[in-house]
Structure formats: C-alpha cells, structure tokens
FILOVO-808062 format. One record per residue: residue number from 1; residue in three letters; x, y, z of N, C-alpha, C, CB in turn. Coordinates in pm, 1 decimal, padded with zeros to 6 digits. Each point is the difference from the previous one (the first is absolute). Glycine has a CB too. Example, Ala and Ser with C-alpha at 12.3 -4.5 7.8 and 13.67 -1.06 7.14 Angstrom:
2
i, aa, n_east, n_north, n_up, ca_east, ca_north, ca_up, c_east, c_north, c_up, cb_east, cb_north, cb_up
1, ALA, 01319.0, -00569.0, 00780.0, -00089.0, 00119.0, 00000.0, 00090.0, 00120.0, 00000.0, -00189.2, -00117.3, 00124.6
2, SER, 00154.2, 00222.3, -00196.6, 00082.0, 00119.0, 00006.0, -00077.0, 00109.0, 00073.0, 00118.4, -00062.8, -00214.5
# end
This chain:
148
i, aa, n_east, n_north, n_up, ca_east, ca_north, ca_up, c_east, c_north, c_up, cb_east, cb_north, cb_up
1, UNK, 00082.8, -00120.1, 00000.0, -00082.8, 00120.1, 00000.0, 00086.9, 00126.0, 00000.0, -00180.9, -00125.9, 00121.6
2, UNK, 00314.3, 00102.0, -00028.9, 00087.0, 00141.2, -00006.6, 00029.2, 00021.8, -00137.5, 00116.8, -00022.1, 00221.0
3, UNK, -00048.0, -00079.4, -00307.5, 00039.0, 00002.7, -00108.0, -00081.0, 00033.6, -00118.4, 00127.7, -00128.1, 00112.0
4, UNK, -00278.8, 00122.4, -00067.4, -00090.2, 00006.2, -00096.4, -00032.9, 00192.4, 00018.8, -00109.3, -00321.4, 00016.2
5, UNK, 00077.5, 00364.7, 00107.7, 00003.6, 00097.6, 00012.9, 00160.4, 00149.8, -00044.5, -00208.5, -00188.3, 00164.1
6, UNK, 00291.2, 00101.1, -00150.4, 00112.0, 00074.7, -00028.2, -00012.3, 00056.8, -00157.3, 00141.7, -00149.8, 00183.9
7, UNK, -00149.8, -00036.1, -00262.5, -00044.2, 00053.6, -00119.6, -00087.6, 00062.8, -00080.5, 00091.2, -00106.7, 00044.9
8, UNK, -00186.2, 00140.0, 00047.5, -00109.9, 00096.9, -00051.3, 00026.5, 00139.0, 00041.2, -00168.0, -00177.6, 00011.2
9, UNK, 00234.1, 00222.2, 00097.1, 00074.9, 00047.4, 00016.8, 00055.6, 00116.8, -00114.0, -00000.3, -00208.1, 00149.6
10, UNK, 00115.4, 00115.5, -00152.0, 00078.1, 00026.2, -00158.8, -00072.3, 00038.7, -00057.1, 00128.7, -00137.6, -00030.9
11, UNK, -00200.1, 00102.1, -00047.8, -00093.0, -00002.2, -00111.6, -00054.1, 00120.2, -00021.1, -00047.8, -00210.2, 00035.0
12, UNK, -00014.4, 00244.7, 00063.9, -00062.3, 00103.2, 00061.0, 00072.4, 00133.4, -00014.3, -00090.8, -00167.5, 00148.7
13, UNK, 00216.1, 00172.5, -00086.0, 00148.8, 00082.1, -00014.0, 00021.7, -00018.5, -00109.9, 00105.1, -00018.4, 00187.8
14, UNK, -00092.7, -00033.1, -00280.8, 00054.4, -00013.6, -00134.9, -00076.9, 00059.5, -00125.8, 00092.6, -00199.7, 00104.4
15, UNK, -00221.0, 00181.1, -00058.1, -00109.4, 00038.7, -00089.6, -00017.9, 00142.2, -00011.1, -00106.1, -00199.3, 00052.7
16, UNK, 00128.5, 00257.3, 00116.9, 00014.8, 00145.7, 00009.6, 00092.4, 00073.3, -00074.1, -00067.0, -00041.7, 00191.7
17, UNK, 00136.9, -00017.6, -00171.4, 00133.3, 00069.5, -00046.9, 00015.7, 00025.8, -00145.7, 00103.4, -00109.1, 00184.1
18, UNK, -00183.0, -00036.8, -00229.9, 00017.2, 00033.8, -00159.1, -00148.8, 00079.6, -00069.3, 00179.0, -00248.4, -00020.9
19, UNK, -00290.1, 00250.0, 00121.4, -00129.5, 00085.1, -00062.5, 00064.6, 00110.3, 00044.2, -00235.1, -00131.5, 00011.7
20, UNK, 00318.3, 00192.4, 00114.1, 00026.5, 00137.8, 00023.4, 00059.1, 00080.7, -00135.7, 00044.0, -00075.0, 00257.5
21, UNK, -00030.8, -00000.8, -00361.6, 00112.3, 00087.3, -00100.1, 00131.3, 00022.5, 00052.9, -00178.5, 00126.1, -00086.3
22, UNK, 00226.7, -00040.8, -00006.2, 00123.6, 00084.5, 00003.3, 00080.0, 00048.7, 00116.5, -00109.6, 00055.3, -00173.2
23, UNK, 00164.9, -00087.6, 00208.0, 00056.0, 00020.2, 00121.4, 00004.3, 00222.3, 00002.0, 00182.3, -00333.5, -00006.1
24, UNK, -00220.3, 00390.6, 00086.8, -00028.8, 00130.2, -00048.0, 00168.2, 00031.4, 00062.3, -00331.7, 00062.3, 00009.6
25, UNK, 00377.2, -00093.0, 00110.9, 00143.4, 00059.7, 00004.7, 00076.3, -00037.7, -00129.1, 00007.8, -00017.9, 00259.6
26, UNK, 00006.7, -00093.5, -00331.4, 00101.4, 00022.1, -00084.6, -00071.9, 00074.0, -00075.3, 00141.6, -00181.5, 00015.0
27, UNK, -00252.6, 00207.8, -00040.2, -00059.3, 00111.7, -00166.1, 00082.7, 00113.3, 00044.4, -00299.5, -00046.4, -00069.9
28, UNK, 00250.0, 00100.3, 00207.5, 00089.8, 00137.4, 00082.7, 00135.9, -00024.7, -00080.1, -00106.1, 00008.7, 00292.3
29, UNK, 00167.9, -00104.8, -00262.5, 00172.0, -00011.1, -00034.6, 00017.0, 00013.3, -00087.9, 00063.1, -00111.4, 00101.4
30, UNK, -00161.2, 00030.7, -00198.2, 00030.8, 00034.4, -00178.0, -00004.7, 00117.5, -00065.8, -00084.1, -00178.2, -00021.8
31, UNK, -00082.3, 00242.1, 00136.7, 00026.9, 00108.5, -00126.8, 00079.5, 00144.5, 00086.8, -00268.8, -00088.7, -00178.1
32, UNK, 00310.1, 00038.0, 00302.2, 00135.6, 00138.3, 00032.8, 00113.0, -00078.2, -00116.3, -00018.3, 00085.5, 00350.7
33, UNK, 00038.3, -00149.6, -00373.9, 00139.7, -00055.8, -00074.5, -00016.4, 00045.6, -00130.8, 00042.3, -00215.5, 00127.4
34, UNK, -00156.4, 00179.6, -00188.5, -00009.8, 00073.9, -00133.8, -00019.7, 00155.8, 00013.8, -00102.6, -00214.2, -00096.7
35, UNK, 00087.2, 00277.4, 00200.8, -00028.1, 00155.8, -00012.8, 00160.5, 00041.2, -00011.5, -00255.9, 00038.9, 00162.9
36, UNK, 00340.2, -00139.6, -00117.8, 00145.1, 00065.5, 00035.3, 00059.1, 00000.0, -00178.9, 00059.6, -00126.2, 00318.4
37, UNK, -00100.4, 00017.1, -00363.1, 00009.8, -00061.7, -00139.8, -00079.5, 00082.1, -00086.1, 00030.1, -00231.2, 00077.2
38, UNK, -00150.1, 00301.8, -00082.1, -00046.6, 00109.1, -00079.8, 00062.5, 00131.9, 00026.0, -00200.7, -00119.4, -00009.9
39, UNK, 00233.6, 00148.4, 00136.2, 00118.9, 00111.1, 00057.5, 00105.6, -00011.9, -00112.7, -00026.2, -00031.9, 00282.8
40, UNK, 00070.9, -00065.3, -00227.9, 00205.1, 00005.4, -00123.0, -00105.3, 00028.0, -00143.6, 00263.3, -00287.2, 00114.6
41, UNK, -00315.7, 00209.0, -00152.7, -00061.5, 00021.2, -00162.6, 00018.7, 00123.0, -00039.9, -00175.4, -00145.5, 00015.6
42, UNK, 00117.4, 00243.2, 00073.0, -00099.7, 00102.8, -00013.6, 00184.3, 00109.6, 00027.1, -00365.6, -00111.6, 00124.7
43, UNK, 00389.5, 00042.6, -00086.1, 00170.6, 00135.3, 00029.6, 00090.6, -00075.2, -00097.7, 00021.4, 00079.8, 00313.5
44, UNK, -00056.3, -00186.8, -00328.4, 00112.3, -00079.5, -00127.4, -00010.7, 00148.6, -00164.1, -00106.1, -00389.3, 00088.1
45, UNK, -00027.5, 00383.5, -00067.2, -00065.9, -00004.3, -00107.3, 00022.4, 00203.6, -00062.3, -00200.8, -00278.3, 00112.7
46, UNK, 00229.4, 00308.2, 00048.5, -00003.9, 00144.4, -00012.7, 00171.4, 00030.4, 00018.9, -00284.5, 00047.4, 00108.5
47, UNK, 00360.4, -00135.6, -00136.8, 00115.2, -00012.3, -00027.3, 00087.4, 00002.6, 00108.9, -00061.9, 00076.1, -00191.3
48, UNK, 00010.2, -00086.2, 00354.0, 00034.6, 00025.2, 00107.3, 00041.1, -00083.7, 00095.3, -00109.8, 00136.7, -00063.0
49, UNK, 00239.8, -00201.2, 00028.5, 00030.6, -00089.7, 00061.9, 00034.1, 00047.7, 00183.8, 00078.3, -00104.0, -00274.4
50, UNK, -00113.1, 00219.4, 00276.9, 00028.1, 00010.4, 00165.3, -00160.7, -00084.9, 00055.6, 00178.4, 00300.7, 00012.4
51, UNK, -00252.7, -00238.7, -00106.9, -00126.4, -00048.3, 00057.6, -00052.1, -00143.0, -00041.9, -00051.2, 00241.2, 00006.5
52, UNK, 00155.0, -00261.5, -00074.1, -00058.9, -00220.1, -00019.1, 00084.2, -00004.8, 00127.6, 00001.0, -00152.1, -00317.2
53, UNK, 00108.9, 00231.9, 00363.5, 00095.2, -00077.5, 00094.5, -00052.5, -00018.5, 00095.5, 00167.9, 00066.4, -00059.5
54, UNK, -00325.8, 00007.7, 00095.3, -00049.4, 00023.0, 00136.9, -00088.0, -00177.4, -00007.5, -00032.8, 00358.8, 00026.6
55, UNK, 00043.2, -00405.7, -00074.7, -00032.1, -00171.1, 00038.4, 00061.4, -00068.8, -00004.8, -00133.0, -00003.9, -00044.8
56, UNK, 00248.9, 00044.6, 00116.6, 00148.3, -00086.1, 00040.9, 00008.2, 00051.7, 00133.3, 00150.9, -00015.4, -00231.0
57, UNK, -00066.5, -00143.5, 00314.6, 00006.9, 00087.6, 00142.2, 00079.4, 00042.1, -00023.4, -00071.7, -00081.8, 00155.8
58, UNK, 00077.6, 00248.9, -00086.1, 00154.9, 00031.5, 00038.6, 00063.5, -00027.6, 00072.5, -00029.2, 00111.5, -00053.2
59, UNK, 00160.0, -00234.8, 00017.5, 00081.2, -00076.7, 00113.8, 00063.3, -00026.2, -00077.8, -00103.6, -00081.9, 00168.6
60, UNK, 00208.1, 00028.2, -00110.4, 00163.3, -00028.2, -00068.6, -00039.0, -00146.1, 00046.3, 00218.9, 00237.6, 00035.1
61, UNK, -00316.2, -00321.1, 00015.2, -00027.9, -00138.8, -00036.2, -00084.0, -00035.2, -00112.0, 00030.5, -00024.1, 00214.2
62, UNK, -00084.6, 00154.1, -00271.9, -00082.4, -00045.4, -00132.1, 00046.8, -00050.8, -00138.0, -00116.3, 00154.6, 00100.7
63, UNK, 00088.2, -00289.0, -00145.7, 00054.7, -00073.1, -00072.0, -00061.5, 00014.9, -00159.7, 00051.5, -00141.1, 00226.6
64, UNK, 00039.7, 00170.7, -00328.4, -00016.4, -00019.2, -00101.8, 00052.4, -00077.4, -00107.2, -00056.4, 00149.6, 00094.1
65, UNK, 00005.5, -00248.2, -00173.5, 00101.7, -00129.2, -00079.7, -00074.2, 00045.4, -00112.0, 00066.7, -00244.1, 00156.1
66, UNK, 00049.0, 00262.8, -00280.6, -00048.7, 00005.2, -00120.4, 00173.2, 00018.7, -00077.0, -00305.3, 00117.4, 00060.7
67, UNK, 00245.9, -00219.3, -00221.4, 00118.8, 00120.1, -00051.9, 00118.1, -00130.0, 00043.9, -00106.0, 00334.5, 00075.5
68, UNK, 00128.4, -00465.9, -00023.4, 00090.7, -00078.9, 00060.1, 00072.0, 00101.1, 00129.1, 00035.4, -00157.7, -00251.3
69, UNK, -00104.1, 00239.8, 00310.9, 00023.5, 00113.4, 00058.3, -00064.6, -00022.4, 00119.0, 00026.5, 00137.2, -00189.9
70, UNK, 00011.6, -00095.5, 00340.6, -00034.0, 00021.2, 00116.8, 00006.2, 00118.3, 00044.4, 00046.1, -00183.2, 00022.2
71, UNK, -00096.2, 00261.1, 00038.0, -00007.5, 00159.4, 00056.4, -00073.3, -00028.9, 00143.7, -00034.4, 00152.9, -00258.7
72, UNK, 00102.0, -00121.7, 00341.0, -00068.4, 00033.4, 00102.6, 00031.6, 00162.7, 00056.3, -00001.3, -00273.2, 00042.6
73, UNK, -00098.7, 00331.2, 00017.6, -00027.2, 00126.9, 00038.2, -00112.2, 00092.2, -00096.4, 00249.2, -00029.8, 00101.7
74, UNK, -00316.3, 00104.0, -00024.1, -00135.4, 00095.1, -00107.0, 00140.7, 00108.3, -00088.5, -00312.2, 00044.8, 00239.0
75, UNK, 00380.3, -00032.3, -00150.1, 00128.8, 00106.9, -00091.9, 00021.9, -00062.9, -00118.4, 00146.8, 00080.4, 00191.0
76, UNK, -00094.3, -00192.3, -00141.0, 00124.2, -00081.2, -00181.3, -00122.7, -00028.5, -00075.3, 00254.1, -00186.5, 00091.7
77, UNK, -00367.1, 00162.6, -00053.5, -00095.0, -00031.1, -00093.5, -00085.8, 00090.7, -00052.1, 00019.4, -00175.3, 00092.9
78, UNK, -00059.2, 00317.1, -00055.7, -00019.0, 00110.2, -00044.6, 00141.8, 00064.1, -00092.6, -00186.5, 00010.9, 00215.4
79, UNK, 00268.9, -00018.0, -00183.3, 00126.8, -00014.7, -00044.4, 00003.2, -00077.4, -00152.6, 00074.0, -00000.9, 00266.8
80, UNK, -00087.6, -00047.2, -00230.9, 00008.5, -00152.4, -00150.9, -00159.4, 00061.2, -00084.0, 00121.9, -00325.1, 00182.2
81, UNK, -00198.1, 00363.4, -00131.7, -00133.0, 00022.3, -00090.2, 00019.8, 00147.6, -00037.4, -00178.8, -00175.3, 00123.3
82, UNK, 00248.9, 00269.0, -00112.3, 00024.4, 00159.1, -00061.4, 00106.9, -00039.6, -00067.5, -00074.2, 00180.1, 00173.8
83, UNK, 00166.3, -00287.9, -00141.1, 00098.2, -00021.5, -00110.3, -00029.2, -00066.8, -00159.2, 00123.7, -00019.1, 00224.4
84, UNK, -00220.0, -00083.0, -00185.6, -00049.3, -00088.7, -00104.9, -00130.3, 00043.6, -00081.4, 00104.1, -00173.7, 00145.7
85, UNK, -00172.5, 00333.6, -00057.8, -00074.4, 00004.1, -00077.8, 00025.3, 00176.7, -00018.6, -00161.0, -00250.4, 00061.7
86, UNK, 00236.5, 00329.2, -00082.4, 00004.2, 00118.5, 00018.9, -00025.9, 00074.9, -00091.6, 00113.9, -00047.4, 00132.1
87, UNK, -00240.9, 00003.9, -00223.5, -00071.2, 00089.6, -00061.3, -00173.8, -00032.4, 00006.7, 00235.6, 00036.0, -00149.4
88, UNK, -00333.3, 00045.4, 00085.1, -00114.0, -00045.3, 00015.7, 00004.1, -00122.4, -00100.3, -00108.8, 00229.1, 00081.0
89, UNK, 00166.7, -00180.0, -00191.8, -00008.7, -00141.3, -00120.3, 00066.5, -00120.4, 00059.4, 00025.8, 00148.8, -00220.8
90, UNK, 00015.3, -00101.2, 00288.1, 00109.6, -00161.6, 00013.4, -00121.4, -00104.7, 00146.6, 00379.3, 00172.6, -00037.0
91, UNK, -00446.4, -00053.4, 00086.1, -00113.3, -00028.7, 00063.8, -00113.0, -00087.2, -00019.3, 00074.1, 00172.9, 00027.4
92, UNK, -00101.7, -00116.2, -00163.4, -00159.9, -00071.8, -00049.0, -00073.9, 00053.2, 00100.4, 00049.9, -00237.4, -00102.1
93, UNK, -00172.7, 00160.7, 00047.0, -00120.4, -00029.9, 00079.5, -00024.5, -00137.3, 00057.3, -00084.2, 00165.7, -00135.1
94, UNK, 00064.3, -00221.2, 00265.0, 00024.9, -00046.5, 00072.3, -00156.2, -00052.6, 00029.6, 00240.6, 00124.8, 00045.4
95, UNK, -00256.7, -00280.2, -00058.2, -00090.8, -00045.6, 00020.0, 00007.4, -00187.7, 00096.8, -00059.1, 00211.3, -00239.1
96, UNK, -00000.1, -00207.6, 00321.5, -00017.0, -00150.8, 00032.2, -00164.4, -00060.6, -00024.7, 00210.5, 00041.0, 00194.8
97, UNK, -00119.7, -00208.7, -00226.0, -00116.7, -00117.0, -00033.0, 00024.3, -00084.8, 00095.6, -00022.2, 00003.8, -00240.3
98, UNK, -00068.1, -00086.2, 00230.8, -00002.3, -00122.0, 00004.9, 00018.0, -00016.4, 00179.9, 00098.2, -00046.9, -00287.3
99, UNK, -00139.4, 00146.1, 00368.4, 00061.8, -00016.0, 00130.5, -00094.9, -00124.1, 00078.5, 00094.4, 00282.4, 00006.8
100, UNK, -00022.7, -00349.9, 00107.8, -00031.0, -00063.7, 00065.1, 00031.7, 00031.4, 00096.1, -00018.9, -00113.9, -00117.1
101, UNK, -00063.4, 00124.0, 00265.6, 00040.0, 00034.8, 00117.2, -00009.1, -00083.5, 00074.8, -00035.5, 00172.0, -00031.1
102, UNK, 00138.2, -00233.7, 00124.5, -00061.2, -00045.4, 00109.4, 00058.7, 00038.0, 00157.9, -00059.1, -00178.2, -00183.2
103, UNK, -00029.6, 00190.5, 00225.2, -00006.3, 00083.3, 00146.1, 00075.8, -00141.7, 00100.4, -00289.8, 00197.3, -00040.2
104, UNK, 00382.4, -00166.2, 00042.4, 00076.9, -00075.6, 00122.2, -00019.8, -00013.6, 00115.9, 00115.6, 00044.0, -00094.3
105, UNK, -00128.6, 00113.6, 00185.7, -00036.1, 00040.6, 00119.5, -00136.8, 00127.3, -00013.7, 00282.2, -00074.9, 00083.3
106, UNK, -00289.9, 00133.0, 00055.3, -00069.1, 00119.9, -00026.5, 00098.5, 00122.5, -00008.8, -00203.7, -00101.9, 00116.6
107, UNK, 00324.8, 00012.7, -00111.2, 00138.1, 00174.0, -00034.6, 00062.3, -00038.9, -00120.3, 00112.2, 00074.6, 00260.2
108, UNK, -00157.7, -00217.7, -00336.2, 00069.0, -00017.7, -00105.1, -00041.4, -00034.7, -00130.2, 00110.8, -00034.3, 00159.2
109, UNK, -00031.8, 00037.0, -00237.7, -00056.1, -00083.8, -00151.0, 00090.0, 00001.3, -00085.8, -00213.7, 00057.6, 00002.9
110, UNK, 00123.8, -00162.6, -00138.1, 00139.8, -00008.1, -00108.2, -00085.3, 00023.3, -00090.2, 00191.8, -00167.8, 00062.4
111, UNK, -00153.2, 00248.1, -00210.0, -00041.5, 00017.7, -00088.8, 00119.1, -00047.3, -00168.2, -00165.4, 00185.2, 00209.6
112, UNK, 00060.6, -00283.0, -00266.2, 00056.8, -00023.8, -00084.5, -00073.0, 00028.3, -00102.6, 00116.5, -00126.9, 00110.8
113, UNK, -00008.3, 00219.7, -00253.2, -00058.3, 00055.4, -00111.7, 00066.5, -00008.1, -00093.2, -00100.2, 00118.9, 00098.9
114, UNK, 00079.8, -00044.8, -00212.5, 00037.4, 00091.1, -00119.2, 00024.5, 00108.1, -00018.8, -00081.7, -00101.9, -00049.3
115, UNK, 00202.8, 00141.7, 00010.6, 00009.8, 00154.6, -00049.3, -00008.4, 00034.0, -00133.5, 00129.0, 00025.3, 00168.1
116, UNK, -00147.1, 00102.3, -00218.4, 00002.3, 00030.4, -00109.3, 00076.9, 00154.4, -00015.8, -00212.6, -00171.8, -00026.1
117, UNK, 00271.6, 00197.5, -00067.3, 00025.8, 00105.0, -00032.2, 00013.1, 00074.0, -00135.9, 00063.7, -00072.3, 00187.9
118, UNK, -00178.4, 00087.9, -00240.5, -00021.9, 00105.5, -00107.0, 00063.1, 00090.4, -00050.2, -00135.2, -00033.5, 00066.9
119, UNK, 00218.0, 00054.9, -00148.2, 00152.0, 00045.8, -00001.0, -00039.7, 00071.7, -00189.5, 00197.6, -00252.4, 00217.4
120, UNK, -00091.2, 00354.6, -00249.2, -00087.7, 00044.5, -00194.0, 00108.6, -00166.6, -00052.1, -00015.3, 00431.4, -00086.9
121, UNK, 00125.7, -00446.9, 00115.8, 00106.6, -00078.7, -00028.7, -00019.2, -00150.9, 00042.6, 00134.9, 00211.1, 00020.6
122, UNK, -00181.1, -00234.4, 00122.4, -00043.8, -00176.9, -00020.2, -00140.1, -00020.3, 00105.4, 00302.1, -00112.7, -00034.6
123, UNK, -00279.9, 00001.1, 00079.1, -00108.5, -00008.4, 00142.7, 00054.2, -00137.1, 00054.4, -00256.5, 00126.8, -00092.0
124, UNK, 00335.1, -00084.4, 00181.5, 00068.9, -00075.8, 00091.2, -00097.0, -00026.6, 00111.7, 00223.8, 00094.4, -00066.6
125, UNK, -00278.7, -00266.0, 00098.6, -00052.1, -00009.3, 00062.7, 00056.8, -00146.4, 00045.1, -00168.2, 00185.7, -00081.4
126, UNK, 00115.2, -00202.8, 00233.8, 00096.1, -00115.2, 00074.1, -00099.3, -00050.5, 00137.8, 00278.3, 00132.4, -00075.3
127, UNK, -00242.8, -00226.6, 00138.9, -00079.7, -00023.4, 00155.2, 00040.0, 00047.6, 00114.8, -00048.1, -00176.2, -00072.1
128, UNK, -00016.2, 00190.0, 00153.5, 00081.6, 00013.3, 00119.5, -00082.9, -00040.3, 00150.5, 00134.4, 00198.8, -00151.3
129, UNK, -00039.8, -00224.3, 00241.7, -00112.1, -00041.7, 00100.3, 00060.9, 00118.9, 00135.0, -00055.2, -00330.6, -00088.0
130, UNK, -00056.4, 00381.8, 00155.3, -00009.3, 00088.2, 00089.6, -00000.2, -00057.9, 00139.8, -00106.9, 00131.7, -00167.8
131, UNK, 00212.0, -00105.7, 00274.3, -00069.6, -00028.2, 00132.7, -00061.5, 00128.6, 00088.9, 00169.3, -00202.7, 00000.7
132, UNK, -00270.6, 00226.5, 00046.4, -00067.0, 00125.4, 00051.2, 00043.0, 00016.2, 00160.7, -00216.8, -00029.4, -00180.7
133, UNK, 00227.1, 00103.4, 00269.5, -00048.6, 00011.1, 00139.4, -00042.1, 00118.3, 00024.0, 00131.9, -00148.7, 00072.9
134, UNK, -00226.8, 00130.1, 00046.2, -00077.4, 00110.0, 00043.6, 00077.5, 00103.8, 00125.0, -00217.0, -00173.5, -00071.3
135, UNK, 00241.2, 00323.3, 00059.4, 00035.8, 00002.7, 00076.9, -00045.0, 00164.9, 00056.1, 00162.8, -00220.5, -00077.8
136, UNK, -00155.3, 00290.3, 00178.8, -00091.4, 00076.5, 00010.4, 00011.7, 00099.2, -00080.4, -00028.1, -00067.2, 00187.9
137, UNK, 00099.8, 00092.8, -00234.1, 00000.6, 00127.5, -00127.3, -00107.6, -00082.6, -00184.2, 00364.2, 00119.1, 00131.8
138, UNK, -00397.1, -00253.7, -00068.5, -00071.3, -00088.8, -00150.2, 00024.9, -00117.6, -00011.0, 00018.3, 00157.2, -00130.1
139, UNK, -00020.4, -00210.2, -00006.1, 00040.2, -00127.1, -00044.2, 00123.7, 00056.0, -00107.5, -00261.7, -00151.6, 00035.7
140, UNK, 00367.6, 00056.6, -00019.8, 00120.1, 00115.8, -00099.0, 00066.0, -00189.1, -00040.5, 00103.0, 00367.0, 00183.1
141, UNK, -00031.0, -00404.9, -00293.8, 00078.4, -00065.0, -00062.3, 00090.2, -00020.2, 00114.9, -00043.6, 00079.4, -00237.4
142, UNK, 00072.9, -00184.2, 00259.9, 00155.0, -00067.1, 00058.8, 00074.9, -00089.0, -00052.3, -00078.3, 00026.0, 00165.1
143, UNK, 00073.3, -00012.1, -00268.8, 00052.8, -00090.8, -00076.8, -00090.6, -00007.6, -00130.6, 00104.0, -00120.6, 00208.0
144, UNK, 00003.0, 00148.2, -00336.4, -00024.9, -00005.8, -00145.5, 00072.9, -00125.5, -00067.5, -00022.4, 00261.5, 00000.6
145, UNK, -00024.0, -00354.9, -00098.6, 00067.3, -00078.6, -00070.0, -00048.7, 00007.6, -00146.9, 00043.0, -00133.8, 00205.8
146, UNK, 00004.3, 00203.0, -00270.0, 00007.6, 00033.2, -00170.3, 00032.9, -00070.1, -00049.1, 00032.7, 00157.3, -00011.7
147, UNK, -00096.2, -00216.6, -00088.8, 00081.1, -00096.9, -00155.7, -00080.7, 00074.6, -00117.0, 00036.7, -00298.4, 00102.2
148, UNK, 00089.0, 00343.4, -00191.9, -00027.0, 00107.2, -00148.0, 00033.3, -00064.5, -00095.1, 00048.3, 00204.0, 00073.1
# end
C-alpha cells in the first residue's frame, strides 16, 4: 500500500509539473539574456563597439576563444575587437540565429548560436557558444567561444 501510494504520489508530482508549462524563471532568464543579445546587436550595428562591450563582464577573468586564440580580460578583448574591427565597414551589420538557451542556474546560462556579418565585400558568418552570469549590475558574458 506504501508503495502504491508513493507511486501515485509521483504521478501526481509529475503530471503537475508537466501541465504547469514552461518553467516561468527560466523564460525570466531567457529573455534578460536575449535583451543583453539585442543590446550588443543594436550597438554592433550603430558601429559601437564600447556599447556591444557593455555585455561582457568587466574582469580580467572574462574569457574569450576564437581565432585558435585565447584572451582573457574585458581590456585585451575590447582591445582585440577595435583592433580587428576599426572601421564601420569592417563592422557590418551584425545579426544572430539559430540561438539556443539553456538556463543552468537562476545566475546562469549558456547560449548557443550563429553569427552573421553583412559586410559590401563578404558575410562572414560562424557559431559560437555563450556562458552568461547574473550579477547585480545584469546578466553580462563570461565567457565567449567563436568559430569563423
């Protein structure tokens, strides 16, 4: 009888969980993560790499891999992005696909996508996967991994 009750139980718990829908904290997580991700777009786009930089933490532990390349710090890697892109053309227009989020914690997440860049000369586009944390100034990048 315990065993019979336990498993109804369950059942019961299980059923909830999956008629409740969507878990609403991670929707919260997703869509602060994509607001940080329409942010950079939206300063990519207006040629302003100070203001894509503002969805990076600023820390000299923030990790960037791209390029057979490692960078750590918001400097060397703001650094490396006015070097590599120091014109608006060399900029493009700046678009992501294909994202997938998944909410790790309620301070964390990973986002995996597509870039694009709209360029008069080519359109260099590549994947990359994002790790997020929350921290009281937002949700900001801690880590970038680029393939172009």
């Amino acid at each position: 009888m315990k065993i019979l009750n336990f498993a109804l139980t369950l059942i019961l718990m299980l059923t909830s969980i999956v008629l409740a829908g969507p878990d609403k904290k991670n929707t919260k997580v997703e869509t602060a993560v994509k607001k940080v991700l329409a942010d950079q777009t939206a300063a990519w786009n207006k040629c302003d790499i100070e203001g894509f930089m503002q969805g990076y933490w600023k820390s000299e532990e923030l990790s960037f891999t791209s390029g057979n390349k490692n960078t750590r710090g918001w400097q060397a890697t703001f650094d490396n992005y006015k070097k590599g892109y120091d014109s608006c053309e060399k900029m493009g227009k700046l678009s992501f696909s294909e994202l997938d989020i998944t909410v790790l914690s309620k301070k964390s997440a990973m986002v995996r996508g597509r870039f694009l860049l709209e360029r008069k000369s080519d359109k260099p586009t590549g994947l990359f996967t994002l790790i997020f944390r929350k921290f009281k100034e937002g949700w900001k990048v801690v880590h970038d991994h680029t393939s172009v």
